[in-house]
C-alpha positions in Angstrom: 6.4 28.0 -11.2 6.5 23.8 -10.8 5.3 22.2 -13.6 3.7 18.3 -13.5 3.7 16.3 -16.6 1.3 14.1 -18.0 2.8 12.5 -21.4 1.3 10.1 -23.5 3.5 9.2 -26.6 3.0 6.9 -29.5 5.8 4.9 -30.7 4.1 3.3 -33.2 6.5 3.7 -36.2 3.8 2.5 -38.9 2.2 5.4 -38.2 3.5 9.4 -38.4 1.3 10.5 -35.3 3.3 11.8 -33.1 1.3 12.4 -29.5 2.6 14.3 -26.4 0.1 15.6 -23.7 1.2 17.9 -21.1 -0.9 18.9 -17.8 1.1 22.3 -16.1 -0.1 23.2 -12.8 1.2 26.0 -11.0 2.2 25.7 -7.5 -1.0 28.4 -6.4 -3.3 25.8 -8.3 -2.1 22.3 -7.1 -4.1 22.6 -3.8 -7.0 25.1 -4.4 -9.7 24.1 -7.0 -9.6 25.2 -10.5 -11.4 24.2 -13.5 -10.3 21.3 -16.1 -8.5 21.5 -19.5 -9.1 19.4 -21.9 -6.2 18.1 -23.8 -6.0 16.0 -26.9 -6.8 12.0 -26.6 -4.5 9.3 -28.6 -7.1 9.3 -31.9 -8.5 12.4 -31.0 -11.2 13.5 -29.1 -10.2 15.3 -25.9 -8.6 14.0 -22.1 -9.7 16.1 -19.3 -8.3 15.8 -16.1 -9.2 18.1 -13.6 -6.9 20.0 -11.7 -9.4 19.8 -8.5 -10.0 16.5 -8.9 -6.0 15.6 -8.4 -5.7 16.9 -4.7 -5.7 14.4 -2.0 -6.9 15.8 1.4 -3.6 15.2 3.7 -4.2 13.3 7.0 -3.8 15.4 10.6 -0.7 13.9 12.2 -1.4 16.0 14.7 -1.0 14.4 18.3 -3.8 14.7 20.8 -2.3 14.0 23.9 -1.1 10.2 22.1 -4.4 9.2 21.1 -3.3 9.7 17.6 -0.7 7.4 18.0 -2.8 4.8 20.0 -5.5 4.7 17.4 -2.5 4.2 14.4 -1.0 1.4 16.7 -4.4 -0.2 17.6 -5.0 -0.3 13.8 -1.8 -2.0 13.3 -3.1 -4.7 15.6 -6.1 -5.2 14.1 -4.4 -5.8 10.4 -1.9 -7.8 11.8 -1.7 -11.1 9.3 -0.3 -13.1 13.0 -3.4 -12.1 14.3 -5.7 -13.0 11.8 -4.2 -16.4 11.4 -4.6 -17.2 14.8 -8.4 -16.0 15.1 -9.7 -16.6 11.8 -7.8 -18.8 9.8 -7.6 -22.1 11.7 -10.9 -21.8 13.0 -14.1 -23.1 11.6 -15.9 -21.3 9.0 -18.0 -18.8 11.0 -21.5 -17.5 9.8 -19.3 -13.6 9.2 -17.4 -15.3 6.8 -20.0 -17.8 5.0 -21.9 -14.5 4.3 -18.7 -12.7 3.0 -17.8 -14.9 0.6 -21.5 -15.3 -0.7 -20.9 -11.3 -1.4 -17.7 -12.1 -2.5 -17.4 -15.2 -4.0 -14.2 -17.4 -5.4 -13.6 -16.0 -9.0 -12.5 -19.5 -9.9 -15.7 -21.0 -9.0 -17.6 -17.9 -10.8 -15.1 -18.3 -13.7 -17.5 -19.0 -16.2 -19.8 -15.9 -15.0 -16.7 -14.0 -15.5 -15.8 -14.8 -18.9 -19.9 -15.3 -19.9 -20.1 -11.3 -19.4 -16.7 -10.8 -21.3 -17.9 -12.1 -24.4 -17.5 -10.1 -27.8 -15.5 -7.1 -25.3 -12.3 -6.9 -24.6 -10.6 -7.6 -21.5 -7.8 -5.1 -20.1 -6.3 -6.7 -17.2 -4.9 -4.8 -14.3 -2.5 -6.5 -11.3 -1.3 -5.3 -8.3 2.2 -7.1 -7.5 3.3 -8.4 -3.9 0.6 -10.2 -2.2 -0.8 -11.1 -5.5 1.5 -11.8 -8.2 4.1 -12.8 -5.2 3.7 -13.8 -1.7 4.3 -11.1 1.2 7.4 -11.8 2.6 9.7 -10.4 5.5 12.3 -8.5 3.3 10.9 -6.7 0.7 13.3 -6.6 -1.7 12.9 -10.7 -1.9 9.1 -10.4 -3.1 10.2 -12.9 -6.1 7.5 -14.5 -8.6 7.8 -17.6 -9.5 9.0 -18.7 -12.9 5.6 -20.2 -13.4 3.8 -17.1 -12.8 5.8 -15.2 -14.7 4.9 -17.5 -17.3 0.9 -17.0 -16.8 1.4 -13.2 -16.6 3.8 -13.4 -20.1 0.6 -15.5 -21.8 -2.3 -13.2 -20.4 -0.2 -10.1 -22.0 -0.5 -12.1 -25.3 -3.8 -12.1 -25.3 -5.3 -8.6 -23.1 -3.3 -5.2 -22.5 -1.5 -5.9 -18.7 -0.4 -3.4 -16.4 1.3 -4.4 -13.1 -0.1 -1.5 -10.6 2.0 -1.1 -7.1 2.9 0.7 -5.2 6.9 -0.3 -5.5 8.9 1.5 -7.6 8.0 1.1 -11.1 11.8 -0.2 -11.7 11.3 -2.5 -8.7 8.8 -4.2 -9.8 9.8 -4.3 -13.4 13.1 -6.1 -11.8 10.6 -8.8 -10.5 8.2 -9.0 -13.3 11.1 -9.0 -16.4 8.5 -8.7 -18.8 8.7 -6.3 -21.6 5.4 -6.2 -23.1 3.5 -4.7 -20.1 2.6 -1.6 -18.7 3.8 -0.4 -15.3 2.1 1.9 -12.9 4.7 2.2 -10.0 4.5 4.7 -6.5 0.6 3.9 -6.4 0.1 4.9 -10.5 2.1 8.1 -9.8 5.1 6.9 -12.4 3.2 4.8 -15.3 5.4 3.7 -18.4 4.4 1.3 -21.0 5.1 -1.5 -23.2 9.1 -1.1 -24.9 7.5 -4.4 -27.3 4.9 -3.9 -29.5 1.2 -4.8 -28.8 -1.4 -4.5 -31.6 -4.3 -3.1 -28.6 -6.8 -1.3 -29.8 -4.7 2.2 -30.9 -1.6 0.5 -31.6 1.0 0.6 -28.8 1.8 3.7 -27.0 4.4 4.6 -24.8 3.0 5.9 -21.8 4.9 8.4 -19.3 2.2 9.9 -16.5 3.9 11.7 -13.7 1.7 14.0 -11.8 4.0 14.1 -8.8 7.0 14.6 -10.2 7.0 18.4 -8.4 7.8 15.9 -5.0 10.7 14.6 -5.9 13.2 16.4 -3.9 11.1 16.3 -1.0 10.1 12.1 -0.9 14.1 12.0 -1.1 14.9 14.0 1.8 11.7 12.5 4.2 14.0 9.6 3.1 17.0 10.0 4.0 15.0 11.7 7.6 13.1 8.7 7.6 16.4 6.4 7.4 18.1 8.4 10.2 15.1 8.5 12.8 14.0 4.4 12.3 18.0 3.0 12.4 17.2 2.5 16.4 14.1 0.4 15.7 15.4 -3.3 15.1 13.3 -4.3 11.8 12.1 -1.4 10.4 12.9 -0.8 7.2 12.2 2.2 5.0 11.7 2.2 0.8 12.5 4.7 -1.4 9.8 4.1 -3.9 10.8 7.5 -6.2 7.2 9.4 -5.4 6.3 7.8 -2.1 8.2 6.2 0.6 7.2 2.9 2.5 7.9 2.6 6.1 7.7 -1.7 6.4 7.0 -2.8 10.4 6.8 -6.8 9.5 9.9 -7.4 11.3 9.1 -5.4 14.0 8.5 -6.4 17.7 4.8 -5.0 18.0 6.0 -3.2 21.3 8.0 -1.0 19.2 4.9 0.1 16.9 4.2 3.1 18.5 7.8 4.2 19.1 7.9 3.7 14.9 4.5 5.6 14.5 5.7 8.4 16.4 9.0 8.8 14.6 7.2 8.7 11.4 4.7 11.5 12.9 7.3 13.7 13.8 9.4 13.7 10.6 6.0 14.0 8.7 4.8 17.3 10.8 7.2 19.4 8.8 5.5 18.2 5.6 2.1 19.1 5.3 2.0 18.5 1.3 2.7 14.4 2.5 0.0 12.1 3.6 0.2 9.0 5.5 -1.8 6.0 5.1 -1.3 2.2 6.0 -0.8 -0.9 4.0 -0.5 -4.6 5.1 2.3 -4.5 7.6 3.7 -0.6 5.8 3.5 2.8 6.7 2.7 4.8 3.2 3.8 8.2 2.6 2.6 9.8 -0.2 1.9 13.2 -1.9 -1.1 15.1 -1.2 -2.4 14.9 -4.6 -5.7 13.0 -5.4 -3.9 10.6 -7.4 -4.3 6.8 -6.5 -4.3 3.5 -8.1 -8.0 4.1 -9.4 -7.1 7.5 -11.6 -3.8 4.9 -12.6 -6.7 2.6 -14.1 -8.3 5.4 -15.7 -5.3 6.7 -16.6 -4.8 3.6 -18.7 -8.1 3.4 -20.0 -8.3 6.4 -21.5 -4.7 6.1 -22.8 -5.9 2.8 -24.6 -8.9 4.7 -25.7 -11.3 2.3 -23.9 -12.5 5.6 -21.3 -15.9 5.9 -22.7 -16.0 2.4 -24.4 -18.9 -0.6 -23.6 -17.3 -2.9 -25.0 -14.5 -3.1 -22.5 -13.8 -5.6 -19.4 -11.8 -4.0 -17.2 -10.5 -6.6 -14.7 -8.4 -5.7 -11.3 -6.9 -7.7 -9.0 -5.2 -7.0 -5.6 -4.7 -7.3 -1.9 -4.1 -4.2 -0.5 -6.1 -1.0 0.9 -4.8 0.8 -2.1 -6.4 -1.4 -4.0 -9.6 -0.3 -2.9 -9.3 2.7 -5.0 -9.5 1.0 -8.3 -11.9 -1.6 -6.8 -14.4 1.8 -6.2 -13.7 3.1 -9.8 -14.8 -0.3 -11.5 -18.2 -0.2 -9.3 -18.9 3.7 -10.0 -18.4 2.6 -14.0 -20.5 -0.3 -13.5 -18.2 -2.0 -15.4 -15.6 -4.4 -14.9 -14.9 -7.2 -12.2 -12.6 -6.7 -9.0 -11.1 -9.4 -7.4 -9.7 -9.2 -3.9 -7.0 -11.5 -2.6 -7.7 -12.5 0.8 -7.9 -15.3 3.2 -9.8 -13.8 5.6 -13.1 -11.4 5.5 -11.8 -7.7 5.0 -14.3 -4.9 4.0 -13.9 -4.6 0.6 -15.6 -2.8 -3.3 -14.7 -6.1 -4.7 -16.6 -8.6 -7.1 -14.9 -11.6 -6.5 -11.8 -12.9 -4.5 -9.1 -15.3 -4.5 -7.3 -16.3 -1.7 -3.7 -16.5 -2.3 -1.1 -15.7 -5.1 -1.5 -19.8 -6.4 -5.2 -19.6 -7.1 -4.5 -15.5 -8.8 -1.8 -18.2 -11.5 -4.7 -20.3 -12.1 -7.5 -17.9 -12.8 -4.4 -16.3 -15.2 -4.4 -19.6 -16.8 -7.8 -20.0 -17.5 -8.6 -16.6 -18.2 -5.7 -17.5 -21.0 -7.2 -21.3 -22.0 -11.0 -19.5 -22.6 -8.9 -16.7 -24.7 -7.4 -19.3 -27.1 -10.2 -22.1 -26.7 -12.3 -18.6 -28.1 -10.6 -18.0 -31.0 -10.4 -21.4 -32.2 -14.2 -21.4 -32.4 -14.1 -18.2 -34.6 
């Protein structure tokens, strides 16, 4: 039998609770549906997580005669940032994107319609990492923030629980971030771990461990090393070990080799039907196939906060990527909650808001932080 842990643990040394939550699912039950269990909640009550609700359908990799592989590449195309800047971005404002960003309008501008429906609630504060926190870049493991980000994202934690969700490696990004008093959902919210400071939130500080695809591990390290072997030949590509998913980056790659680097990937992944593929800005994603996404990360958190079932909560997301979409969806079905899409150029998105570039995420950071202390002043 392969057991998956979910723990939630309070470190809280004024206090004698002592909290661990475990969620064992047998290998017969991890893709079939089953019913929930309820397990005790940090302050009681109950969490339930569904055992049906945490498969992810995997994708057919199948290949029809190429067309898979056409379609992947032709998608690549489409996404490409070079692309975009050269049809969108230096042109004039076209009446597609006047109309997007009336849908989806600056959350600087709307700042004070942000903050006007955060008052008396509190605000929980959720950021994805490159592409938001720092620029994309060619070589991934350069994605550096900027002192003065660093700085916004240390005052905002002051003030509002922070997690930094991404899909890195949750000891990546915790290289770049160097903050202590945050939480950290790395592999896409598959390996979440929180604050080592303490934070007086709502229940105290908890030390949060949640790895529900910890079963994988073996395998994500041998598509690896696969991975490594088969892509070697392609100048640029460069494959990340991000412990329970792998990245397969394609930035630096001539886009005549796109399909050749598709189709390696497709091969390797054919023997590995529990692995999904999906696609990121410029990266390849491989993942389990277990419904767990950056979405159940934010409800993760919630509910490990004990803000799942609260109205008086602002949840607030921002982000950049496709994956982000996932926790964009959860803060519409809640009705609850603002998110805020960095983009320069019009992308289909659940979104409130957006922001355009990492700079203007630093100022809303610093406003969001000026309202906070001009707030509490006035109490």
């Amino acid at each position: 039998m392969t057991n998956q842990n979910v723990v939630v643990a309070s470190d809280r040394k004024s206090s004698n609770i002592g909290l661990k939550i475990t969620v064992t699912l047998t290998n017969s039950t991890l893709f079939s549906g089953a019913d929930s269990k309820a397990l005790p909640a940090p302050g009681g009550g109950f969490i339930s997580i569904s055992r049906k609700n945490i498969l992810r359908k995997p994708i057919d990799t199948t290949d029809q005669g190429g067309n898979k592989i056409n379609a992947w590449v032709n998608s690549l195309r489409a996404s490409s940032p070079t692309r975009l800047k050269s049809s969108i971005a230096f042109s004039p404002q076209t009446e597609e994107q006047t109309s997007w960003i009336a849908r989806h309008p600056s959350a600087l501008s709307k700042f004070e319609e942000i903050v006007n429906a955060s008052k008396g609630k509190k605000i929980v504060m959720f950021l994805d990492y490159d592409g938001t926190l720092a620029p994309i870049v060619e070589d991934p493991d350069r994605a550096f923030m900027t002192n003065e980000m660093r700085e916004a994202v240390r005052d905002v934690a002051r003030y509002f629980p922070t997690a930094i969700v991404t899909g890195r490696c949750r000891d990546k990004v915790f290289s770049f971030v160097k903050l202590a008093g945050l939480y950290y959902a790395g592999s896409h919210g598959m390996d979440i771990e929180g604050p080592s400071k303490k934070r007086r939130y709502k229940k105290g500080n908890h030390g949060v461990l949640c790895q529900p695809a910890s079963e994988f591990l073996p395998m994500i390290n041998e598509v690896y090393q696969t991975l490594l072997d088969k892509t070697k030949s392609i100048p640029g590509a460069k494959v990340e070990n991000n412990k329970f998913c792998l990245s397969v980056h394609f930035r630096c790659v001539d886009e005549n080799s796109w399909g050749t680097l598709a189709e390696q990937v497709r091969v390797v992944l054919d023997k590995y039907p529990k692995l999904t593929l999906t696609q990121g800005r410029m990266v390849l994603e491989i993942r389990p196939t277990i419904k767990w996404d950056k979405g159940k990360a934010l409800e993760f958190l919630l509910e490990a906060l004990g803000y799942a079932n609260s109205k008086d909560v602002v949840p607030v997301y921002i982000g950049d990527d496709r994956t982000d979409e996932d926790a964009f969806k959860v803060l519409r079905n809640r009705g609850q909650g603002f998110g805020i899409l960095v983009a320069k150029t019009p992308k289909e998105t659940h979104a409130s808001y957006s922001l355009q570039e990492p700079s203007e995420v630093k100022d809303f950071l610093r406003r969001l932080v000026q309202w906070k202390r001009l707030s509490l002043r006035q109490v």
